[in-house]
Every structure is written in structure tokens, then in C-alpha cells.
C-alpha positions in Angstrom: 0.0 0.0 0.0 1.6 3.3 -1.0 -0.2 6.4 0.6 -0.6 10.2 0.3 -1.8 12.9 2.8 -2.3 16.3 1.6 -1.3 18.2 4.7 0.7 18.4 8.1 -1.6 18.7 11.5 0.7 19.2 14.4 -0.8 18.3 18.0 0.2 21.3 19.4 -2.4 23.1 17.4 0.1 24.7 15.0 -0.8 24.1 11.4 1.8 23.9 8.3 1.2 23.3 4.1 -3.0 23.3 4.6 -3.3 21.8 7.9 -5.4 25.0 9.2 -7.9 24.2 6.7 -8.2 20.1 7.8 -8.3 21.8 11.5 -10.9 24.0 11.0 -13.1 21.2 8.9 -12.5 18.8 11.8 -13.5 21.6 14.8 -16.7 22.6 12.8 -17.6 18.7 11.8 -17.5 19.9 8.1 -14.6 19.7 5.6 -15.2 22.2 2.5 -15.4 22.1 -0.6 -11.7 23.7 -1.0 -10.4 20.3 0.3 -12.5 18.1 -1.6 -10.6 19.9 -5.0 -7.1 20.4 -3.1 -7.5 16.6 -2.5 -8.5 15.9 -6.0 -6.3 17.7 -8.0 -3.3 16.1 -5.5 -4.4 12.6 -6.2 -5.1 13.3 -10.5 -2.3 15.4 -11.0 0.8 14.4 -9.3 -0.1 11.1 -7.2 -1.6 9.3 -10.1 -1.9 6.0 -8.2 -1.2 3.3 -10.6 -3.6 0.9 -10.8 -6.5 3.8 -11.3 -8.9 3.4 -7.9 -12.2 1.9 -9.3 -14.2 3.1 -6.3 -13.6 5.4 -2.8 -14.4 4.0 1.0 -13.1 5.4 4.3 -12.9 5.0 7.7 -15.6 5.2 10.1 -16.1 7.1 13.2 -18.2 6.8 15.6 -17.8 10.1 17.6 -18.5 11.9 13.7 -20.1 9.4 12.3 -20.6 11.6 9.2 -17.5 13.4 9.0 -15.2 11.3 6.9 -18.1 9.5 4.9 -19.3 13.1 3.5 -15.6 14.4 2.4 -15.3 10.4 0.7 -18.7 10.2 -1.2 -18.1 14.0 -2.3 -14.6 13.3 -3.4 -15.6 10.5 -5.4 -18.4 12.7 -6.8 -15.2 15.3 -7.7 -13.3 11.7 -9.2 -16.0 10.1 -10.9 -15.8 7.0 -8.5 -18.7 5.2 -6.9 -18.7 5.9 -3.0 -19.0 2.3 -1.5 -19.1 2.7 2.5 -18.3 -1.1 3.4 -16.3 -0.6 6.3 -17.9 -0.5 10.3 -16.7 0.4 13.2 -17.6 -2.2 15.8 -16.7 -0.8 19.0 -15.0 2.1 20.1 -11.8 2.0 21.4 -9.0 4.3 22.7 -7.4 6.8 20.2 -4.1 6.1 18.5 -2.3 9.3 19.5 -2.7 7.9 23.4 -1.0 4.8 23.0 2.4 4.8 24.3 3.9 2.5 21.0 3.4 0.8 18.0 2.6 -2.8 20.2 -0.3 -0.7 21.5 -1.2 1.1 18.5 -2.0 -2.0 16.8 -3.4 -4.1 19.4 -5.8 -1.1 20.3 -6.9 -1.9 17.2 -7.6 -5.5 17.0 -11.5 -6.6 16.7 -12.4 -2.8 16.1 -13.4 -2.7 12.3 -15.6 -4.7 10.3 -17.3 -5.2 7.0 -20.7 -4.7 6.0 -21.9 -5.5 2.3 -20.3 -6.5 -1.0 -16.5 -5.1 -1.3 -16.3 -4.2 -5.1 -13.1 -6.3 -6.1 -11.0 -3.5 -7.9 -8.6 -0.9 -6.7 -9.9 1.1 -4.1 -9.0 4.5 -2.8 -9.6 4.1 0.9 -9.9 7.8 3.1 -9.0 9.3 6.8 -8.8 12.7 8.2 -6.4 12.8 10.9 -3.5 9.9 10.5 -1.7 9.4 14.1 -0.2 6.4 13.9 -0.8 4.5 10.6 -2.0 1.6 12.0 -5.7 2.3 11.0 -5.6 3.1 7.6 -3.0 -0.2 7.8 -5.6 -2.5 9.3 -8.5 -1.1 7.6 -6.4 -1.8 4.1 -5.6 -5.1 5.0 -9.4 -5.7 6.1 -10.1 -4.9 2.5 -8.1 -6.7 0.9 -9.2 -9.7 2.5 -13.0 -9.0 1.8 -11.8 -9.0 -1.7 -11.1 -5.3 -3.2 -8.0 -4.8 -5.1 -5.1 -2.4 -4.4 -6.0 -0.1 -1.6 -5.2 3.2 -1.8 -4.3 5.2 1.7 -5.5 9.0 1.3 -5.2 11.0 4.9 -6.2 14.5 4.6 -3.3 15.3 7.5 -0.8 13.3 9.2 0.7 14.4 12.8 3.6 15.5 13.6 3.6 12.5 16.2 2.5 10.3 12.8 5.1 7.4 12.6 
């Protein structure tokens, strides 16, 4: 899995190459349009992920449960993709950026996503907001993959600082 993000989020509130924007989306529960076509024209112009993504999913949330979904499913609209929402989140469970390593990271993980419906079986660009760790958009791929979709995709509209 080879990944993109499309801007830099530091914890300590400071915000470099677009973060403020990613910031401001995730503090008012809404990411604009401006994203949607910074994010966009990042992934057709000079990511160019090879094979082409056949569809968009992302990853859920359940303390904004419609967050990530609406910046996915309107991205797709901006790529011509079908929005396919097949991944759950079962349970919640501590977030990354409190875990104390990458053991913990990943075992905070274990059980917590799921899959609900068909996975279409080609290349899928698969979408988060906020990447701390890695590990989710990691798990979440490999999840996919064994559902059946093709190449996944990992698109994070900001990575931390703290990001590994």
C-alpha cells in the first residue's frame, strides 16, 4: 500500500502546508469544498496512483459518524468513483495518539473494524482525516483486501507531527 496525505496537523495546534484548513473542517464537523478539490487535483495530478482506484471508501467514526463519509462520497463525486461505505466500526476504542507505541497502537486496534456489504473487487481508494499512527488506515487496508477489493489506496487528509 503506498499512501498520500495532503497536509501536516501538528498536536500542538500549529498548522503547516494546509493543515489549518483540515483543523478548522474537523472543529466545525464539516470539511469544504476547497479540500475536496485540493485533495483531488493532488491525487489526478501528481499522485496518479497506478492501478487507477475503481471506487472510494473510508474510515468510520463513531464520535462523527458523518465526517469522513461526507468528504469520501463527495470526493468520489469530484473523481468520478462510486462511493461504497463497506467498512464498520464495531466498538469504540481508545485513540491512537494515546498509545504509548506501535505494540499498543495496533493491538488497540484488533476486533475494532468490520465489514458490512459487497467489497467491489477492484482498486480502491480508501480515506482518513487525521492519521496518528498508521496503523488504522493499515488495518482497515488489509481488512479490504481480504474481503476481496484490489489495491487499496491510503489518502489522509493530514498526518501528525507524532504520525510514525
Amino acid at each position: 500500500m503506498s499512501g498520500r496525505k495532503l497536509a501536516v496537523y501538528y498536536p500542538d495546534g500549529v498548522t503547516r502546508a494546509g493543515g489549518e484548513q483540515v483543523a478548522e473542517g474537523k472543529h466545525s464537523d464539516n470539511f469544504g469544498d476547497e479540500l475536496v478539490v485540493a485533495t483531488a487535483e493532488m491525487i489526478s495530478e501528481r499522485w496518479k496512483p497506478q492501478p487507477c482506484p475503481q471506487w472510494v471508501t473510508c474510515v468510520p467514526s463513531r464520535t462523527h459518524p458523518e465526517l469522513v463519509p461526507d468528504f469520501a462520497e463527495r470526493l468520489a463525486q469530484r473523481l468520478n468513483l462510486p462511493f461504497v461505505p463497506v467498512l464498520t466500526k464495531l466498538y469504540d476504542n481508545q485513540q491512537q495518539k494515546f498509545q504509548q507505541n506501535r505494540f499498543h497502537q495496533c493491538k488497540n486496534l484488533d476486533g475494532v473494524f468490520g465489514v458490512i456489504g459487497d467489497v467491489p473487487d477492484g482498486p480502491v481508494l480508501l480515506v482518513d482525516d487525521i492519521v496518528d499512527s498508521g496503523w488504522t488506515l493499515t488495518i482497515t487496508g488489509a481488512i479490504l483486501r481480504r474481503a476481496g477489493s484490489g489495491p487499496v489506496f491510503p489518502l489522509a487528509l493530514a498526518t501528525t507531527m507524532s504520525g510514525r
